[in-house]
N, C-alpha and C positions, 0 to 999 in steps of 0.2 A: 504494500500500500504506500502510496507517497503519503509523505507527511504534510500538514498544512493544508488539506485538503478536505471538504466535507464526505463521507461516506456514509451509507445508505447500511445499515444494519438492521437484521431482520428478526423480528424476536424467536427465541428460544434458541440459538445458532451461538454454542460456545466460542470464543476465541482462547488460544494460550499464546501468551507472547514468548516469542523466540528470545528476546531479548529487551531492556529496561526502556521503556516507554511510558507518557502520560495519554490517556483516554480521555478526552473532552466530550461532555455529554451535556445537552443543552436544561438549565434547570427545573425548563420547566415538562421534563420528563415527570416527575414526580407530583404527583395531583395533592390536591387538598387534603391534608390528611392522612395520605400516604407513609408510610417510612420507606425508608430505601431496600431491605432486602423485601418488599412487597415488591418491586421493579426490578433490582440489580441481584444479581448472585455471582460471589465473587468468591475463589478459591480457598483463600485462607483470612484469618480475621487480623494479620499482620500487615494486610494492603491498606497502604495510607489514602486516604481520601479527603480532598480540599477543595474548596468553593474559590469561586472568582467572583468579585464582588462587581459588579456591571457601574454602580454609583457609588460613591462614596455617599454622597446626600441621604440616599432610600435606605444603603445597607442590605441589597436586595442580590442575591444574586444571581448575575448570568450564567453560567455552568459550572458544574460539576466535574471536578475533575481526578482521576482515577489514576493512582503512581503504581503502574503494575512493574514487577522485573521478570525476567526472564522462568518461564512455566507457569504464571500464574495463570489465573484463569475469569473471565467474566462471560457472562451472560443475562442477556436483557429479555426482560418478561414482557416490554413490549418494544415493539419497531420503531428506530431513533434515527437521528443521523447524528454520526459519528468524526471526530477529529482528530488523529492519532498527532502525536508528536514524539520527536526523540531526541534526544542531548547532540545527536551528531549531525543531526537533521538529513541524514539517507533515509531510503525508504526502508520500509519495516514489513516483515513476513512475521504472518500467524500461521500457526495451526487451525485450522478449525476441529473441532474435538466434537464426536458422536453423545 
């Protein structure tokens, strides 16, 4: 996948990442009242997860973002589009996992 780029992820469709990458997922994937593993399921409970804050004014934020490294694992309970990124900024290969 290049990086910096929107992708189309379709729900139930694991990824594992090859290698240390952040997942950008747009905030407002998680509805009212939701928590996150009602949407997101993610490998192990050692995956860091950090908000982007769209204004400083509102304190609102614009996405979600996912510090996966290498073998972790996500999946989305519903269909998002998706933003990979990487430290070296080459493109990034997943697995997709059954």
């Amino acid at each position: 996948m290049k990086t910096q780029v929107l992708f189309p992820l379709k729900r139930e469709v694991c990824l594992e990442a090859t290698t240390a990458v952040q997942v950008y997922l747009p905030a407002g994937i998680l509805l009212e009242g939701e928590k996150m593993e009602d949407v997101i399921t993610l490998s192990g409970d050692d995956i860091e997860i950090g908000l982007k804050e769209s204004n400083q004014s509102q304190k609102k934020a614009s996405a979600i973002i996912i510090f996966l490294k290498a073998n972790d694992r996500i999946l989305l309970h519903r269909s998002s589009e998706i933003m990979i990124q990487s430290n070296d900024k080459s493109e990034v290969v997943f697995n997709i996992v059954a």
